[in-house]
C-alpha positions in Angstrom: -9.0 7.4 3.1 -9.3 7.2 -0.5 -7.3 3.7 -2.2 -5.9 6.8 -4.9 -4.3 8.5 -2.0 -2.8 5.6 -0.4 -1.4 4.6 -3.3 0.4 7.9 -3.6 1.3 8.0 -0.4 3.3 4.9 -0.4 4.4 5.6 -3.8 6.0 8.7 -2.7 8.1 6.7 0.1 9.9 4.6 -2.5 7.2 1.5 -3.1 6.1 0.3 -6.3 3.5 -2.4 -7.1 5.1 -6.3 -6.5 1.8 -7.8 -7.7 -2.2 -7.6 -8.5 -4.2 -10.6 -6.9 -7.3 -11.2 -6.7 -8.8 -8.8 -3.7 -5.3 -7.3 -2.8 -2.6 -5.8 -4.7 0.9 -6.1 -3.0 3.1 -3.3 -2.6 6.8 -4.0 -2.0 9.2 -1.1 -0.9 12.6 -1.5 -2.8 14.9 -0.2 -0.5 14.1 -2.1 2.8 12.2 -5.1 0.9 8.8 -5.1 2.6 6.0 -6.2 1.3 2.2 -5.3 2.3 -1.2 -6.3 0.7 -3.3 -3.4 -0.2 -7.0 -4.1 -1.1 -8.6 -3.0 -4.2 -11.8 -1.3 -2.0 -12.2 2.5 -2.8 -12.6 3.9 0.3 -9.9 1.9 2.9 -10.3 2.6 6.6 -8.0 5.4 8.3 -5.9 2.3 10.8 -5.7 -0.2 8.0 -4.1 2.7 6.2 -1.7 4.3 8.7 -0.6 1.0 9.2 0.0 0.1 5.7 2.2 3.0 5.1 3.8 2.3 9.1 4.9 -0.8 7.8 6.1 0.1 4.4 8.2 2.9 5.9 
């Protein structure tokens, strides 16, 4: 999966970016307060990013 559609993927669900750092940016959700590191790569592998947005649901 592309890092762009991530992004608006999780953007969509109500998170909005916490932090950059150095190899990871980190993602908080505002309504339930979870955070989750989400690296800078380009293309991001299809688990790593189903279970990014599972966790930031």
């Amino acid at each position: 999966m592309k890092r762009k559609e991530l992004i608006k993927k999780i953007t969509s669900i109500g998170c909005e970016l916490a932090r950059h750092g150095g190899r990871h940016d980190l993602y908080r959700n505002t309504k339930t307060g979870k955070k989750q590191p989400v690296p800078r790569h380009d293309e991001i592998d299809e688990r790593l990013a189903r279970h990014i947005i599972k966790e930031l649901s």
